[in-house]
C-alpha positions in Angstrom: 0.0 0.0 0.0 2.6 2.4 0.9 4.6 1.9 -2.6 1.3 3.1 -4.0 0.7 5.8 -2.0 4.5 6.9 -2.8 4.4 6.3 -6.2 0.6 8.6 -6.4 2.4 11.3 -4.6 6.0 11.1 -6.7 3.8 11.9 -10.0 1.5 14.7 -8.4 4.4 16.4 -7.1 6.3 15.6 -10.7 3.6 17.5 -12.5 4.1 20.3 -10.1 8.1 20.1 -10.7 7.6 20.3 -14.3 5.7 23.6 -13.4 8.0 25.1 -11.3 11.3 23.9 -13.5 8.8 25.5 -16.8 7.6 28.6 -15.3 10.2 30.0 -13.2 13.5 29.4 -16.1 11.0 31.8 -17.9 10.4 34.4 -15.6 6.9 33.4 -14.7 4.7 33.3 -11.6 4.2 29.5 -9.9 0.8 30.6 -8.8 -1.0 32.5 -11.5 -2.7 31.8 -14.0 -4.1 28.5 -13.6 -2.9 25.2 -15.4 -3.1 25.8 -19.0 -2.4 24.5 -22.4 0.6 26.5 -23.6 -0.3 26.1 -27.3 -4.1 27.5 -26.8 -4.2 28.6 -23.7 -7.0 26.4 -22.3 -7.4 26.6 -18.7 -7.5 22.5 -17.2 -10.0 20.9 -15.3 -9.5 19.0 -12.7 -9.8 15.9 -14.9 -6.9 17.0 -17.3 -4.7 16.9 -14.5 -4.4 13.7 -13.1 -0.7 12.6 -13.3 -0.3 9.9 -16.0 -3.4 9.0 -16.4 -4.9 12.3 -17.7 -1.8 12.2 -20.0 -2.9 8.5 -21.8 -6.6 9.6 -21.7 -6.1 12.2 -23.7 -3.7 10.3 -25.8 -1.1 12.7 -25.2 -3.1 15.7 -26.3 -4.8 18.4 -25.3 -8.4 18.1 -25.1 -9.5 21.7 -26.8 -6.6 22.3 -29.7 -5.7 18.3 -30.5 -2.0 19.7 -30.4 0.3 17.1 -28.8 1.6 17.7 -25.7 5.6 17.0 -24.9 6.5 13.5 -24.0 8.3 15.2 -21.0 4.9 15.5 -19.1 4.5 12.0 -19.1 8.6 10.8 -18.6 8.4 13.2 -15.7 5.5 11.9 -13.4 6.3 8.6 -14.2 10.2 8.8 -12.9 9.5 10.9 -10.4 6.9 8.4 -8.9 9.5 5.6 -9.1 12.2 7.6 -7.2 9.7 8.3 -4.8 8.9 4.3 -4.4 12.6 3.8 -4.3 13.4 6.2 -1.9 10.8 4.8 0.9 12.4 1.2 -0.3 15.6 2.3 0.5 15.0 4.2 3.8 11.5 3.4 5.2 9.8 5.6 7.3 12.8 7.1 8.6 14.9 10.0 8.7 17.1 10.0 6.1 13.6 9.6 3.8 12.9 13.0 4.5 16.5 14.2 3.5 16.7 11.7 0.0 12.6 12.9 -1.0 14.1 16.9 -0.4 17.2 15.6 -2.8 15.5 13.4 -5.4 12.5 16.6 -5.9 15.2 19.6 -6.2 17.3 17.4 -8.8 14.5 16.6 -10.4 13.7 20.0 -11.3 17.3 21.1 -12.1 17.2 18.5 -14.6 13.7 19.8 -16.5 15.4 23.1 -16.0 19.1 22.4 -17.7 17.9 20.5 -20.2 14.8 22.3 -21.4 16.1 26.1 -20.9 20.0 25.3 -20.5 19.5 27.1 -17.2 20.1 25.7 -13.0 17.7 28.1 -10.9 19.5 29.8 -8.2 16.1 30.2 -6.9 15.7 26.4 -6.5 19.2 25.5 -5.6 18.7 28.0 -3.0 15.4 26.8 -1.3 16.8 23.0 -1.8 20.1 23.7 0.4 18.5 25.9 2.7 15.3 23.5 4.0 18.3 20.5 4.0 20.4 22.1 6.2 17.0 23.0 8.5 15.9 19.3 8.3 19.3 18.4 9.0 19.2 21.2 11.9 15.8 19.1 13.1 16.4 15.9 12.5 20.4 14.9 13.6 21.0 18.2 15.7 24.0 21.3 15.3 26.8 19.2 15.1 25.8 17.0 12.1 24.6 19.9 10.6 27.8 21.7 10.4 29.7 18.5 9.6 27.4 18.7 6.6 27.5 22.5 5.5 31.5 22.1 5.9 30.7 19.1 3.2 28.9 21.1 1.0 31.6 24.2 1.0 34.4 21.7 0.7 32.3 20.2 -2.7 31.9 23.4 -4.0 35.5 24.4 -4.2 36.8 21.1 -5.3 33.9 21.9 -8.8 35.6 26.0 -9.3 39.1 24.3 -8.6 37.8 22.1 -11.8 36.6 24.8 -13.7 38.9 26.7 -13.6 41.9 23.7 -14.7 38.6 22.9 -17.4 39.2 27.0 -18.5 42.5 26.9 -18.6 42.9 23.6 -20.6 40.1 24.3 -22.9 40.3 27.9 -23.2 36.8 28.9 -23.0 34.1 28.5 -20.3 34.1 24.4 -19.7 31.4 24.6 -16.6 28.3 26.9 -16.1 28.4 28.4 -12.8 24.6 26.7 -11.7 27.1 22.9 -12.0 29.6 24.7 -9.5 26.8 25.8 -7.2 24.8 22.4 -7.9 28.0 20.6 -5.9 27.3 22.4 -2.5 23.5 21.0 -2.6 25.7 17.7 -3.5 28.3 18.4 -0.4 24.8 18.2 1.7 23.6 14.9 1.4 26.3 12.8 -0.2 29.2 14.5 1.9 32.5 15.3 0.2 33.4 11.8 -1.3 30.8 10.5 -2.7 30.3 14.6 -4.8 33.6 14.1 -6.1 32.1 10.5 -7.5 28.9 11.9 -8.9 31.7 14.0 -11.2 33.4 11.1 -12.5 30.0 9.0 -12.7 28.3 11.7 -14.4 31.5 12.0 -17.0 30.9 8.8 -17.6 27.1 8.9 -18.1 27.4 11.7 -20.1 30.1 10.7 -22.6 28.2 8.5 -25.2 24.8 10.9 -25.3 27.4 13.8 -25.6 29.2 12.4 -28.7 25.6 11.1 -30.3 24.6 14.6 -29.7 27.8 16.1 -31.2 27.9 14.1 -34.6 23.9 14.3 -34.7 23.2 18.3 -34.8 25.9 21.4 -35.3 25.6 23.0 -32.0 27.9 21.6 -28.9 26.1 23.0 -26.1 25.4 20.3 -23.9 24.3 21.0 -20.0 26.2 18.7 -17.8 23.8 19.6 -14.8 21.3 16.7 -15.8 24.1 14.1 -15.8 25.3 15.3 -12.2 21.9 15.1 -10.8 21.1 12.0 -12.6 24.6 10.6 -11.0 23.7 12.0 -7.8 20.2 10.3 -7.6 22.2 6.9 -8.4 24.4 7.1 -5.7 21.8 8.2 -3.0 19.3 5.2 -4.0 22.2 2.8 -4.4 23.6 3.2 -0.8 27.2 2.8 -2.4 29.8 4.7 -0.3 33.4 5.4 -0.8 34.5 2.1 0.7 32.5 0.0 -1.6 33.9 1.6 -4.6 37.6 1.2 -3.2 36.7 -2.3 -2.4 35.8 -2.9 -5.6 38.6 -1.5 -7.6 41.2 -3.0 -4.7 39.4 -6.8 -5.7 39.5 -6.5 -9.3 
């Protein structure tokens, strides 16, 4: 029952990511107006926004103008719900289920954000680190709470030291400053290691989709904030730690 009830409430609050990742990279209100087609401006019913299922009803289009509606919509309620089941897998009704839900929703809107706009909201990033380090603050108590924020600074210098060898080597801009800022929110959760291993797993993630996208269209901007929050999200749900990778590479 309760991997239902997660997965229900992953995809409501998926559709309202895909809100807040649309409205705010443009400048727009998360209040007002109402849901709405963006094609024809038809206001929703209640009906036309069930997660999912409103989405296959509909056959993926809006009700009024017939003009199909992104894919995203769907991909987004969907994953999000599974997280959200994963996440209560991994952790149960206990404290660190609050901590991964706060991680796996902020991500999850970076990622709509970056790869729909090419932009990481300050805004979001902002809010994400600062209601962490208040659950944190609840939850575990000062001291783990500092141990954490000291994390998170040491994450974000260890991304500008990369940048700036990545500027230096490449001679032009190699990392936005939204994936520099991303690794403090990292430094939070994951602690220092395990961001410096979301950098390297996210290389790795990103590598083959960033040469299919280089050969396959002229432009070669390509955010790297969706593979470090996709990495991210793999590492919290895994459980790995620093010692298992070690491990690992020290067996084989």
């Amino acid at each position: 029952m309760f991997y239902v009830i997660f997965f229900i409430l992953g995809s409501i609050m998926g559709s309202f990511f895909h809100v807040v990742a649309t409205r705010m990279s443009n400048e727009e209100s998360i209040v007002t107006p109402s849901s709405h087609c963006h094609i024809c401006d038809h206001k929703l019913k209640w009906y036309e926004l069930i997660p999912i299922v409103s989405y296959l009803i509909q056959g993926g289009k809006c009700r009024k103008c017939k003009e199909t509606l992104p894919l995203s919509y769907l991909i987004i309620e969907v994953v999000t719900g599974i997280l959200y089941v994963v996440c209560y897998h991994e952790y149960g009704f206990t404290n660190e289920l609050i901590i991964s839900l706060i991680f796996v929703s902020i991500l999850i809107i970076v990622i709509i954000s970056d790869i729909e706009y090419m932009i990481i909201l300050d805004e979001v990033l902002v809010f994400g680190s600062v209601i962490t380090i208040i659950s944190y603050l609840i939850l575990y108590g000062l001291d783990i709470t500092v141990y954490h924020v000291l994390d998170a600074a040491l994450a974000f210098v260890a991304m500008y030291a990369l940048k700036l060898l990545g500027d230096f080597m490449f001679k032009k801009e190699s990392l936005g400053g939204g994936d520099i800022k991303l690794m403090f929110f990292f430094g939070l959760v994951l602690g220092l290691d395990l961001s410096v291993v979301t950098i390297f797993a996210a290389t790795f993630i990103a590598f083959p989709i960033a040469l299919f996208i280089l050969f396959s269209r002229k432009d070669n901007m390509i955010p790297f904030g969706p593979f470090l929050s996709m990495a991210a999200i793999l590492i919290l749900i895994s459980g790995i730690t620093v010692t298992d990778i070690i491990n690992v590479i020290v067996n084989k």
